[in-house]
Structure formats: structure tokens, C-alpha cells
N, C-alpha and C positions, 0 to 999 in steps of 0.2 A: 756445635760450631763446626763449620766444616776451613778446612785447611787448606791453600793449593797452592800455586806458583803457577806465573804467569809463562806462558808460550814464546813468550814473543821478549820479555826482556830478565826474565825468571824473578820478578817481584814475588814475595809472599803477598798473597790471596787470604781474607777472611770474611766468611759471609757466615752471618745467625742462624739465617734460616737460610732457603733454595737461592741459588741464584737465576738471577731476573733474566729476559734478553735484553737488557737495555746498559746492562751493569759494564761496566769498562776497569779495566786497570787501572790504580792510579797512578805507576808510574809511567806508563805509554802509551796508555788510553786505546789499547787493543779491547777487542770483543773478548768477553769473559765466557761468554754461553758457547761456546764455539766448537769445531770436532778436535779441534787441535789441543784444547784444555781438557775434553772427556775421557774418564776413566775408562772407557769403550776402545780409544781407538786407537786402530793395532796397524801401522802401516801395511802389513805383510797382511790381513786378513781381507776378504771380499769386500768393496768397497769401501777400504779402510776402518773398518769399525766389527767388533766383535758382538754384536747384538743382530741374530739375524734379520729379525722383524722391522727394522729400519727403512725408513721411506729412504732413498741415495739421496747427499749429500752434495755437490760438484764441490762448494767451496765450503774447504773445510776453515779457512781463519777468520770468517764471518760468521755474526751472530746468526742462529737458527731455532726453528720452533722444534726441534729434536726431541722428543716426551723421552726416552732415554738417556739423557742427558745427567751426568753424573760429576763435580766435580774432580779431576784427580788429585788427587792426595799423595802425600808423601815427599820424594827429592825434586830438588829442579829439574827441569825437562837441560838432557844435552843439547850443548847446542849442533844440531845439524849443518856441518859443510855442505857449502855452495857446491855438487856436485862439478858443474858448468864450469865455476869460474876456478876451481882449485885443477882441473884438465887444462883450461887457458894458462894458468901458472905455470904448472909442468911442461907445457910445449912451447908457451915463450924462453924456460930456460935452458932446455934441449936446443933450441935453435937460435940463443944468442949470438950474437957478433963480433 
């Protein structure tokens, strides 16, 4: 039985055997098979994924035909601040009125 949590809303994940590319969350209905859920992928490594032999990727929160593909296991994924909009926050409060 493999284990995982979801990218996108941090549902717990259970699949018997492989996961499909078809397979979706059930609670957000994101792509399951995707680089964002793979025990592979490492922001900081060459094109995001620690597997060298890998065909590239562009989108990672879509399902792909990835043969390395692994679900990750373990805690929820943090959730990742909005880079963009938490700079918008900080400069709208520096420059209130």
C-alpha cells in the first residue's frame, strides 16, 4: 500500500498498487501522477527532479507519463508561500496611508 498526501490540498493519498495518470485527489481533484507529488522532486536540483535520466518536465502539477515516477511518502508537503503576493503585502504596508 503506498501512502502519500496530496500537493495541492495535503489530503492523505492511498493507492494498492501504482498510481495511474488518470488518478485525481479526492478531495481537489488535482493530478495525482504529477512532479509535485514525486518522491524525486527536489526544487533546488536540475530541472527539479533528482533522477538524472529524466525526459524535462515544464509542468510540474500536471499529470505526466514520467516512468520514474514515485509516489512521496511520509508528512504533508509545507505549504509554499506566494513568493509574489507576500512582497505585494510587505510593500503595501511600508507604503500605507
Amino acid at each position: 500500500m503506498k501512502k502519500g498526501f496530496c500537493y495541492r490540498c495535503g489530503a492523505p493519498l492511498e493507492f494498492v498498487e501504482k498510481v495511474f495518470r488518470q488518478d485525481a485527489c479526492p478531495s481537489c481533484d488535482a493530478d495525482v501522477r504529477c512532479c509535485l507529488n514525486c518522491a524525486e522532486y527536489d526544487e533546488s536540483a536540475p530541472d527539479q527532479c533528482r533522477e538524472p535520466q529524466i525526459e524535462k518536465v515544464t509542468v510540474k502539477d500536471r499529470a505526466n507519463f514520467c516512468e520514474y515516477f514515485t509516489l512521496r511518502e511520509g508528512e504533508p508537503p509545507t505549504r509554499r508561500v506566494d513568493k509574489a503576493a507576500e512582497a505585494k503585502r510587505k510593500l503595501e504596508q511600508l507604503f500605507k496611508k
